[in-house]
N, C-alpha and C positions, 0 to 999 in steps of 0.2 A: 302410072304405076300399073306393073301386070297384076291380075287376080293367079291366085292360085288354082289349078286343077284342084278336085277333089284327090286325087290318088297323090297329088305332091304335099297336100294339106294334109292325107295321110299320112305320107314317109316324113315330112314333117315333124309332125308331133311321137311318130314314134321315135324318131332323132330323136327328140328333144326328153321324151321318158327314157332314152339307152336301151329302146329296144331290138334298135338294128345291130348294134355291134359291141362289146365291152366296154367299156370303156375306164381309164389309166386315172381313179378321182378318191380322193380322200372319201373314207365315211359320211363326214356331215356334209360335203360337197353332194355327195351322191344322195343323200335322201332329200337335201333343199332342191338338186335340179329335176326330181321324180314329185315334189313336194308331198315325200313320205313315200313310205313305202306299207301298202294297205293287207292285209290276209285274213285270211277265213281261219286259217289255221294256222297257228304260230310257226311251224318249223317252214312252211310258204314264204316267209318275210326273209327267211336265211336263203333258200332258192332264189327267191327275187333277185336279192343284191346281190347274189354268188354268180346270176345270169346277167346283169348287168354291170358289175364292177370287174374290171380286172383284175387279178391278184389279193381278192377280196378274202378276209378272214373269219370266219363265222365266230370266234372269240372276239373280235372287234366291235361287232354287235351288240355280243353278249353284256361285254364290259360295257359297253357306250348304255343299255338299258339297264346294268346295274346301278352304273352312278347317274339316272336318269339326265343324262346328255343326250338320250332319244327315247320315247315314250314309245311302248305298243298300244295296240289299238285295232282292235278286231273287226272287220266290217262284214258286212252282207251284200256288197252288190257287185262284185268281182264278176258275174255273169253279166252285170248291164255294162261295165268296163269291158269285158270281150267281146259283146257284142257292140258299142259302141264304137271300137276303134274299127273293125274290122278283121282282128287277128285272129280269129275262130268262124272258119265257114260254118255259116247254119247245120249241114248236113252232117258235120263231126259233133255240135256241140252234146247230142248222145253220150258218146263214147266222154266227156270232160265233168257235163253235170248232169248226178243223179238226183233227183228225186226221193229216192230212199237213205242216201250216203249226203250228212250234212256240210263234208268240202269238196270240190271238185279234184279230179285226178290230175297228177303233176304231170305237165306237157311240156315240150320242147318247142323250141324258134327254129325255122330255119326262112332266111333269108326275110327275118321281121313277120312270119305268120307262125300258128300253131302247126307244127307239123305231124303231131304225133302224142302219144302222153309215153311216161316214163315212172320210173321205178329208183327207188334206192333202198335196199335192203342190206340182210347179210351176205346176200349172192353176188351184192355189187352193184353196180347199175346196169339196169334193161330201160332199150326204147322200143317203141311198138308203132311206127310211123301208119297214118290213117291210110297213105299211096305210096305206092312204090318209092323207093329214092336212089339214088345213084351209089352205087360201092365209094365212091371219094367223098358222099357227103355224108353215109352209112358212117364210116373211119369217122369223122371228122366230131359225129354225135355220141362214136362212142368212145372217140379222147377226150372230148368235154365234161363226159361220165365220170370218166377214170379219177380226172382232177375232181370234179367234186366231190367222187365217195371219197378220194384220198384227204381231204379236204375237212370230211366228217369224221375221218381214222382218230 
């Protein structure tokens, strides 16, 4: 039996939480293969699944915690999770948690890391990437904006 690299035991386990790519999975399929879905701040739990479910409904949620077919459940250590997997270089986690602000700023994936934090307002969606990124992958984060603010319309 091969052991695993650490960087494969990485991309691994973010596979396995859907952090690498959307993915095409019912509601309660999606929160038993993340086992749960955890936030600091409730409107976080609807980002979560909306970054990792395909075609994901933020009323499907809602419904699913009204008829408590999924429980919230607020946690605090979403910082030892980003630091734990790896998705948050030390040197951004600044700019993600504050100290004074008691949830962290909503950030972007790109290629399974934190790549930047972001925004959903009345203006729409803004990303603010922490390095430079490519115009095709620039487009790319700000069609996955479009769909989520439209998503919150």
């Amino acid at each position: 039996m091969r052991t695993l690299t650490r960087g494969e035991l990485n991309r691994a386990l973010l596979a396995r939480q859907l952090q690498l790519e959307r993915a095409p999975l019912e509601l309660p399929e999606a929160l038993e293969r993340v086992c749960g879905i955890q936030a600091q701040y409730a409107p976080s739990m609807y980002f979560g699944l909306w970054s990792r479910v395909a075609g994901f409904e933020p009323a499907a949620l809602t419904a699913a915690l009204e008829k408590r077919a999924a429980a919230a459940e607020l946690g605090r250590d979403a910082a030892v999770h980003a630091r734990r997997t790896g998705l948050l270089p030390e040197r951004f986690r600044p700019l993600v948690f504050h100290t004074r602000i008691p949830q962290p700023t909503p950030t972007f994936l790109v290629a399974g890391a934190v790549a930047g934090t972001c925004r959903l307002g009345d203006g729409g969606f803004g990303a603010e990437p922490f390095e430079p990124l490519s115009a095709a992958v620039m487009r790319e984060v700000r069609a996955e904006g479009a769909r989520l603010a439209a998503a919150f319309d």
